[in-house]
N, C-alpha and C positions, 0 to 999 in steps of 0.2 A: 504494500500500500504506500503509496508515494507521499509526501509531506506536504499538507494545503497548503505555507506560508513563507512566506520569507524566515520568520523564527526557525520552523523546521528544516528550510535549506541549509539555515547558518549554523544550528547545531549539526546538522548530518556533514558539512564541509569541515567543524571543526575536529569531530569525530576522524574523518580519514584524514585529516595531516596528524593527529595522534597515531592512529592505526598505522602509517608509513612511516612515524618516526618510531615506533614499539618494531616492525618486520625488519629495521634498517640495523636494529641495533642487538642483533643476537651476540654478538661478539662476548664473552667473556673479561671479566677483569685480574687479567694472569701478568705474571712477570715476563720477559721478553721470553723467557725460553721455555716457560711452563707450560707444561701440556697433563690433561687430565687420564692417564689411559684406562680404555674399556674393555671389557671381554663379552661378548656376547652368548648366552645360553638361551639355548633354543632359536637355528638358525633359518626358521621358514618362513612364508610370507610377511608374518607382521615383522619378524624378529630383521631380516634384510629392506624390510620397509624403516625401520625403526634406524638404522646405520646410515641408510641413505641421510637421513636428517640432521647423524650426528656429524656427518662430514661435513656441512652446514654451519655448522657451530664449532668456532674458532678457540685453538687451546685443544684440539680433542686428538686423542688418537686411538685404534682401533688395533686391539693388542693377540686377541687371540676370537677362536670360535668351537662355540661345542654343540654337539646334536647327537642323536642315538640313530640318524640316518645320513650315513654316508656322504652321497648328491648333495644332501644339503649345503655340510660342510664345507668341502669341495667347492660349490656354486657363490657361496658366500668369501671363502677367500679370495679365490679370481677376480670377485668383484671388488672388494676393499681393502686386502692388506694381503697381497701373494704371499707372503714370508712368514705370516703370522701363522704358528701352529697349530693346527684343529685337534680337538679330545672328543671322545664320546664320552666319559665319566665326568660331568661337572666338577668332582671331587680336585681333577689335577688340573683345572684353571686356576681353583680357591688357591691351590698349591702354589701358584705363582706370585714373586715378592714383586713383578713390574704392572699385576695388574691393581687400580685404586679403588676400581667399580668396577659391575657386573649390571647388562641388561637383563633381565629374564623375562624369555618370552615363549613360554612352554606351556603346555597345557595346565591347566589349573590345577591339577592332583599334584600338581610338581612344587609350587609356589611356596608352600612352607619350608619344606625341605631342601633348598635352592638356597633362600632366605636365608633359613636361620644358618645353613653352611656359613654362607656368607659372611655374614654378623660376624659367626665365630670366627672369619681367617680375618677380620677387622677389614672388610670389603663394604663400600656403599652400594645401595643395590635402588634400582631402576626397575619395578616388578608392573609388568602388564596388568592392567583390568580385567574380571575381576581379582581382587587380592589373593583371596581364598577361594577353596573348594566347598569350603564349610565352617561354620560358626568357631568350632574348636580349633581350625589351623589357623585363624584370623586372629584370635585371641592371644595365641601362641608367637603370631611373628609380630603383632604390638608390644609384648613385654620382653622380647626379644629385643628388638631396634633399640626402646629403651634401656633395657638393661646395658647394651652394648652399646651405646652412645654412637649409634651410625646414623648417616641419613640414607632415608627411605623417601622414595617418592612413588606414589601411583598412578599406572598410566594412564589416565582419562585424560584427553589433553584438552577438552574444551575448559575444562578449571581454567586453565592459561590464556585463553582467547582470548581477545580484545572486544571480544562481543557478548560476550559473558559478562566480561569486568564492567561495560557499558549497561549491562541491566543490572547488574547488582548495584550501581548506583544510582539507578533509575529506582529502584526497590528501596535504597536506604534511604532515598529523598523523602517517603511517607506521601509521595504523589499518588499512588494506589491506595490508598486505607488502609482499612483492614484488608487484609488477603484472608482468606479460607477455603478457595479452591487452585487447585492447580491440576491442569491437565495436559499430558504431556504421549506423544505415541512414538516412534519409529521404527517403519515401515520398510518389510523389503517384498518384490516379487521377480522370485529367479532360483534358479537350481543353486547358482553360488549363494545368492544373500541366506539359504537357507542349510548351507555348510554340504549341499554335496560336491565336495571340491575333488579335483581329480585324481584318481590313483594311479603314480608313477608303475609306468610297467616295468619295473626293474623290482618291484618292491619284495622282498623277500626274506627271511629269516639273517641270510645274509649280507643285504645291506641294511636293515635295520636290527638293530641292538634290542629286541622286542620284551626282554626280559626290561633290561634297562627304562622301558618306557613304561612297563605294569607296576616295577617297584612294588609299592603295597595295595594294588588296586587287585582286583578279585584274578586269581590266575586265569588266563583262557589261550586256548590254543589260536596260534596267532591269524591274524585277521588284520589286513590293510586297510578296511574300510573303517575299524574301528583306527586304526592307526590318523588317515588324512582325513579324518570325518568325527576324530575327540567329541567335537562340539555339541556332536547329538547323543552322547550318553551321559546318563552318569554317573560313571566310573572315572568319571577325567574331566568333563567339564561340567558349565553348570546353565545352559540350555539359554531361553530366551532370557532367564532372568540377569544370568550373568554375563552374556553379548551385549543385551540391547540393553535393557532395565537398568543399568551400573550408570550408562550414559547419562540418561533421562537423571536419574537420582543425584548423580553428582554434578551435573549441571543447575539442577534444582539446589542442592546443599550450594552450591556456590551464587547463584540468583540470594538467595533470599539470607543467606548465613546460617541454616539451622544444621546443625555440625551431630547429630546424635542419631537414633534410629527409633523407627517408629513406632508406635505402643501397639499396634495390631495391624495385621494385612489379611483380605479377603481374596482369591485368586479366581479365576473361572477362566474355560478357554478347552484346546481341545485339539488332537494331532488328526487332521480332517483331509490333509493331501498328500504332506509329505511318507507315505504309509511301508519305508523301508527299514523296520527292524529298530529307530531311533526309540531312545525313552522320551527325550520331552515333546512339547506340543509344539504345535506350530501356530497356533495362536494364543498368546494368552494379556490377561486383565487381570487387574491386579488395582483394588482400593487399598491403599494406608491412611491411617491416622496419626499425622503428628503432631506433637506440642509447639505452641509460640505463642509469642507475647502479645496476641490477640485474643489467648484463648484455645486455637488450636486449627488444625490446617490441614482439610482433607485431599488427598493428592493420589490421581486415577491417572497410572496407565499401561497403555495396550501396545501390542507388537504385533505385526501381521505378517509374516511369510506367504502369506497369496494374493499382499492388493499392495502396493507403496504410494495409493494418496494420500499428497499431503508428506509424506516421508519424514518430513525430523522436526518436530514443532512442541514449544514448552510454553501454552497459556497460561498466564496467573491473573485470576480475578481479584479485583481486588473493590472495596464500595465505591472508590471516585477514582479509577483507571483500571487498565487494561495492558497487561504489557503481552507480547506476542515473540517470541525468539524465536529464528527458524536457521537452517544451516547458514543461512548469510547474510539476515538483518535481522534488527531488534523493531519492533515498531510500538508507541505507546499512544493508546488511544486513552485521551478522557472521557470517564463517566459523567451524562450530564445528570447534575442532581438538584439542578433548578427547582427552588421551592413553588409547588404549586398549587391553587386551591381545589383540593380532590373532589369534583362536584356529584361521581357518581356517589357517593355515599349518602348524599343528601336527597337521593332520587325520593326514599321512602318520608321525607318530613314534609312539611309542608311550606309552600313559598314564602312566608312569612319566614318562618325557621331555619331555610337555607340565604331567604337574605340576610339575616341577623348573622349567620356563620359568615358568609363573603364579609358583611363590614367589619367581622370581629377578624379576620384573617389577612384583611387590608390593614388594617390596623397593625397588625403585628407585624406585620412585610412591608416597609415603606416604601425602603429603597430597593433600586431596579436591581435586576436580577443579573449576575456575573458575565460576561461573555464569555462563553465555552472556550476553553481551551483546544491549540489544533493540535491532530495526528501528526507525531513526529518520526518517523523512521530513517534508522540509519543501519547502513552499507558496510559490508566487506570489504575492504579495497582488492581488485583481483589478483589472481596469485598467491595471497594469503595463508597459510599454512602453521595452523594452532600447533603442531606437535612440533615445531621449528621451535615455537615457543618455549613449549611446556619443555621438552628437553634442555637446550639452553638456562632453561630455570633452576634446573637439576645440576648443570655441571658446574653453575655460577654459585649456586649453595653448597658443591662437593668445597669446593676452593674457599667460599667467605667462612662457611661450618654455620651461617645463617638458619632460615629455616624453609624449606621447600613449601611449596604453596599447596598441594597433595599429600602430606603427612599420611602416618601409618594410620594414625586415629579415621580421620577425614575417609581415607580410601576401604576402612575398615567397616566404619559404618554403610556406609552405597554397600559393601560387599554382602552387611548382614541384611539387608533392602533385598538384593536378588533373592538370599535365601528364603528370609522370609515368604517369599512370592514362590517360591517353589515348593517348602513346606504345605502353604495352603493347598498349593494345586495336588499334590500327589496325596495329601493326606484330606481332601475336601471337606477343610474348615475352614475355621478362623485362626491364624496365626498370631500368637499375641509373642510378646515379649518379654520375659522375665528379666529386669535388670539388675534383682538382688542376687541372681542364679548365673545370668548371662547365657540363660538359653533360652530356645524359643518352644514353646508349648501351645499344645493345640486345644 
């Protein structure tokens, strides 16, 4: 929706010379010869997407690579660092005294155990979205980072955008009211958006390390689709809640500030096409109830693997605005809440008693009524690239020892969000929250 007015031109122009002075300035603040070096685990699509961005980001270097499948590793050095040498056992990256940090970008049943390694060889770690597999291995790599005085950051990279940051301060202006609803979806339709990703025909006992990738997950004789297709079980991943839901959530936690998890979730929804063998749905809904200082903030949403209208969008209502974030603008519409004399109510009095109401209502309304505020929305600049960000955020707090803008806490909470959502659905209830316990019961 474009901006009615000159006001809204002038903030949406002053918005992208911000925006292009925040993309311009990835650079780290390092000494002339400091560089931060990384090691990468888990070297597949996101994890060589994830490299790509680091090379971006000035002061970095890209020290070693590990995977339990061959190609990957292989694929991933020729791209980034020929020399650098690749392990299947995460164990003899940790081993190395040149690496400072560690990406991990491995399936989710791997995250704790990756982590706390890490923690323990005194390594900063960079852990994909979501954190955890499950309530207990999230709680486990919080008092871990703590204990071990590392920084952790979590990869949701929209926390980092510059169009996030732009509603959140649209959100602390108090321009919206009260808020109490927030509805938020995204949407995919396609064999990929729905994780049937390709299975390498080379795949086999022998070039992946199949052991190595079950760890503590239930033994099964090996199977590639479970191998490039994680996403749909769960024994490794954590389905729409923890793809899609983690976004939504933490982009919401970053919108509005509410840093904690929510007191109850209801899930509904239902695996209606993708019908190969997967455990989770392919559609699912998901009510939570959270607390805030209005009272409290109910926040609905839905993921579609068969329709992507609309695809990525986070409304928050709110009594005198409307904010709208969508993958590439923010837009804020004003509530109009012009006072005015509600005449149907008076249908049942008599004209006598409804003019006595007007004059007693004029009376109390003298002055004229506000001129509505205009719709203001603002723009991406193109090119744009939030995990430019978010990364660079990460390797600029390895070096200050600052504080990453993704914390363990922060990325922990979104992660007990997906659960929760998944709880209800498989157990068809209501998922509440125990905070004296810190588990979720139904």
């Amino acid at each position: 929706m474009a901006s009615n007015g000159s006001e809204g031109n002038t903030n949406r122009r002053r918005f992208l010379g911000a925006a292009v002075a925040t993309a311009a300035s990835y650079g780290r603040i390092l000494g002339a010869n400091d560089k931060v070096r990384i090691a990468l685990i888990g070297s597949g699509d996101r994890g060589t997407y994830l490299l790509g961005n680091v090379r971006r980001v000035e002061g970095t270097e890209i020290v070693g690579f590990c995977d339990v499948y061959e190609p990957r590793r292989l694929r991933a050095k020729a791209q980034f660092a020929p020399a650098a040498p690749d392990y299947v056992d995460h164990r003899a990256v940790l081993d190395r005294k040149d690496v400072d940090a560690v990406f991990v970008a491995t399936s989710d049943h791997h995250h704790r155990r990756v982590t706390l390694d890490a923690i323990a060889a005194g390594k900063d770690v960079y852990c994909e979205k979501p954190i955890s597999h499950n309530v207990a291995d999230g709680l486990a790599m919080v008092e871990a980072v703590e204990a071990g005085k590392r920084i952790f950051q979590a990869g949701s990279q929209r926390v980092s955008s510059i169009l996030f940051k732009k509603a959140a301060e649209i959100y602390a202006s108090g321009r919206l009211g009260e808020v109490h609803s927030i509805d938020a979806h995204l949407n995919r339709n396609s064999p990929g958006g729905a994780w049937v990703y390709p299975i390498a025909p080379d795949a086999s006992p022998e070039t992946i390390d199949w052991n190595g990738f079950l760890v503590d997950a239930p033994q099964r004789p090996f199977d590639p689709a479970r191998f490039f297709r994680w996403r749909c079980f769960a024994d490794y991943g954590s389905g729409l809640g923890g793809d899609l839901f983690v976004h939504l959530l933490s982009g919401m936690q970053a919108i509005t500030g509410i840093n904690t998890v929510a007191s109850r979730a209801y899930s509904s929804g239902g695996l209606y096409h993708y019908k190969d063998g997967r455990d989770f749905p392919d559609l699912l809904e998901t009510v939570y109830d959270y607390p805030s200082e209005n009272g409290g903030i109910q926040v609905h949403l839905h993921c579609n693997q068969n329709n992507n209208d609309g695809d990525d969008t986070i409304s928050l209502y709110g009594s005198t605005g409307t904010l709208v974030v969508t993958g590439d603008s923010v837009t804020f519409m004003p509530q109009d809440t012009t006072p005015r004399f509600e005449g149907y109510g008076w249908h049942g009095m008599t004209e006598a008693q409804k003019k006595q109401g007007l004059e007693a209502w004029n009376t109390a309304h003298p002055a004229p009524p506000a001129a509505l505020g205009e719709v203001e929305r603002f723009a991406l600049p193109q090119g744009y690239d939030d995990t430019v960000d978010h990364i660079a955020n990460f390797f600029r707090v390895v070096e200050t020892r600052e504080h990453v803008i993704e914390d363990e806490v922060f990325g922990n909470h979104a992660a007990i969000g997906c659960h929760l959502a998944n709880y209800s659905y498989f157990h068809r209830t209501v998922a509440t929250w125990d905070a004296a316990t810190k588990t979720i019961k139904g």
